[in-house]
C-alpha positions in Angstrom: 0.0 0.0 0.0 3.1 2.4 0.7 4.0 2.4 -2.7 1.0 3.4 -4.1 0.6 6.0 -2.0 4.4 7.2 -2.4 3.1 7.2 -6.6 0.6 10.3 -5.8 2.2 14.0 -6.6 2.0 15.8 -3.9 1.7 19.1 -6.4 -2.1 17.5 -7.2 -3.1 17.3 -3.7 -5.1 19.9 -4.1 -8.6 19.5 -5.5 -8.3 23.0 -7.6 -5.0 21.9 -9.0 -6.6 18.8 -9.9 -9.3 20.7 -11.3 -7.1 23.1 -13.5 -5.1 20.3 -14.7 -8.1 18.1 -15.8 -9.6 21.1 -17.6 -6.2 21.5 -19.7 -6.0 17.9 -20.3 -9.5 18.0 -22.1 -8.7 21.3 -23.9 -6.1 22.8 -25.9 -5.9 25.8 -23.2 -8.3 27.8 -20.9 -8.2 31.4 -20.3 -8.1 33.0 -16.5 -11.9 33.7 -16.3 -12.8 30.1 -18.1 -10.8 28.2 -15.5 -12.4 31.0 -12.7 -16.3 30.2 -13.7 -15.5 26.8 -14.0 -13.8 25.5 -10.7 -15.7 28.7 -9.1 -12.9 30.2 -7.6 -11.8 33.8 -6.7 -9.4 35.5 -8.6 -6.6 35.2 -5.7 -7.2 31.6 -5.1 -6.8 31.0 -8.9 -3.7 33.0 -9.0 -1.9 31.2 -6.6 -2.9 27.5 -7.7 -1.6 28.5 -11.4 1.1 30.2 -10.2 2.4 26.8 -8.0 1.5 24.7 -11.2 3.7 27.1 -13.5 6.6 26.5 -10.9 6.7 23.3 -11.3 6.4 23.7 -15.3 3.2 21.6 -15.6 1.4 24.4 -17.1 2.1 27.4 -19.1 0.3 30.9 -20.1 0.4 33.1 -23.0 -0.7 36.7 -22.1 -2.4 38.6 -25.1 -5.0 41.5 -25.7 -8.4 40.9 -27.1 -9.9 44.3 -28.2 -8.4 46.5 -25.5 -8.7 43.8 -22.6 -5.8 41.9 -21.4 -6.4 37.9 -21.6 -4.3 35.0 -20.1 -4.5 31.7 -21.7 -2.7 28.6 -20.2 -2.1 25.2 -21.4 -0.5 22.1 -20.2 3.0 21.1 -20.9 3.5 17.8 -22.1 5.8 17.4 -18.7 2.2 18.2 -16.9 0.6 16.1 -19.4 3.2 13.0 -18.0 3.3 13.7 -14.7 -1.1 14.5 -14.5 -1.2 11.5 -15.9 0.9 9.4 -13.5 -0.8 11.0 -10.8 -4.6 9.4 -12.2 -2.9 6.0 -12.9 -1.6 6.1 -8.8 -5.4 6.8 -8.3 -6.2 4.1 -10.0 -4.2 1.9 -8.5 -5.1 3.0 -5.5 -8.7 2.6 -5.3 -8.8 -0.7 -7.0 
């Protein structure tokens, strides 16, 4: 059992992480206010979930103007892709 369990990331122990990650992993990318409405969260709490994923290079954002408007778009690496992935197969394995 300890080596299941030793399989999790600890960087998706958090269910908004989890939730960020499983919307990129579904779609090309997902802009700040899609991922926002989405996993209802505030800006802040957002910030600093996307911010922890960036530092550990599992996702990454492109920053761009629509109209006059700045927009944020992030997608996931194909190191996040990987490592998400491990992470649901430990799951797996772990419930089964």
């Amino acid at each position: 059992m300890a080596n299941i369990i030793s399989n999790l990331n600890k960087a998706f122990d958090s269910r908004i992480r989890l939730g960020i990650m499983s919307v990129l992993m579904v779609n090309d990318d997902a802009d700040f206010n899609t991922l926002k409405e989405l996993l209802e969260l505030t800006d802040g709490n957002l910030a600093s979930h996307i911010k922890a994923l960036e530092s550990f290079e599992y996702i990454c954002s492109v920053k761009q103007f629509v109209g006059r408007k700045p927009n944020t778009r992030y997608s996931i690496t194909e190191s996040g892709r990987e490592s998400f992935q491990s992470h649901l197969n430990a799951l797996e394995q772990l419930i089964r």
